[in-house]
N, C-alpha and C positions, 0 to 999 in steps of 0.2 A: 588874274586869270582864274576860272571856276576848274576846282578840280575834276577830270574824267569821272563818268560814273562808270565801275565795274558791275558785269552782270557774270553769272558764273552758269555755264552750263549745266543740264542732268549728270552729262557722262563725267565734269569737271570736279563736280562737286562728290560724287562718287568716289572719286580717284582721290580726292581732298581725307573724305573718311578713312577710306580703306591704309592710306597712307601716313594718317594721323598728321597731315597739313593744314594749318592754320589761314581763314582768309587774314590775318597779317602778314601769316608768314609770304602770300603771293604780293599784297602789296609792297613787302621790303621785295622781292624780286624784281619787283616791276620798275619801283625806283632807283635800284642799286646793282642791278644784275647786267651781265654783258650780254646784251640785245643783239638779236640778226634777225636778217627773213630768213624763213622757212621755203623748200620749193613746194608746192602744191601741183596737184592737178588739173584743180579747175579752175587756176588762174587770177582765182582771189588773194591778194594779200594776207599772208600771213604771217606773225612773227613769233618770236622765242625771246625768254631770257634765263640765263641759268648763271647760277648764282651757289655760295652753302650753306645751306641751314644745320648750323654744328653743325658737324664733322662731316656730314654727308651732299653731296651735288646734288638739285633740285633742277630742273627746267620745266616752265609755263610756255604754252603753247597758247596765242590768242590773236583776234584781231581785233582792229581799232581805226577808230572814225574820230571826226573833229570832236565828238562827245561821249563816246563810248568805248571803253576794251571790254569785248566780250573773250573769258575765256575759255578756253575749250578743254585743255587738259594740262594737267600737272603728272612729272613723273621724277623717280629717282634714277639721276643716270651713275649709270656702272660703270 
């Protein structure tokens, strides 16, 4: 099986900076974190995994196709 390619949003990659988040750190979420949907408004699919990077709660917000997780945002939850 070919691995997904992730694509990381403006807003995603931003919140990555300011939060000093790692794109591995979202890959170990993505592989290791406890996944749900997200509800939305427009009806698109979209999901979550939140997970801890050290001591702290992380969750990625993204969506995803047979080829693709595009992420959208990463945040620390409180």
């Amino acid at each position: 099986m070919t691995p997904k390619q992730i694509v990381f949003s403006d807003h995603a990659t931003e919140q990555m900076r300011d939060r000093e988040i790692r794109r591995s750190d979202i890959r170990w979420l993505l592989a290791r974190g406890d996944r749900q949907m997200e509800p939305t408004l427009h009806g698109q699919q979209r999901w979550s995994c939140r997970g801890y990077l050290g001591n702290r709660e992380a969750k990625v917000v993204f969506l995803e196709d047979a080829t693709t997780i595009i992420i959208v945002t990463i945040m620390w939850v409180y």
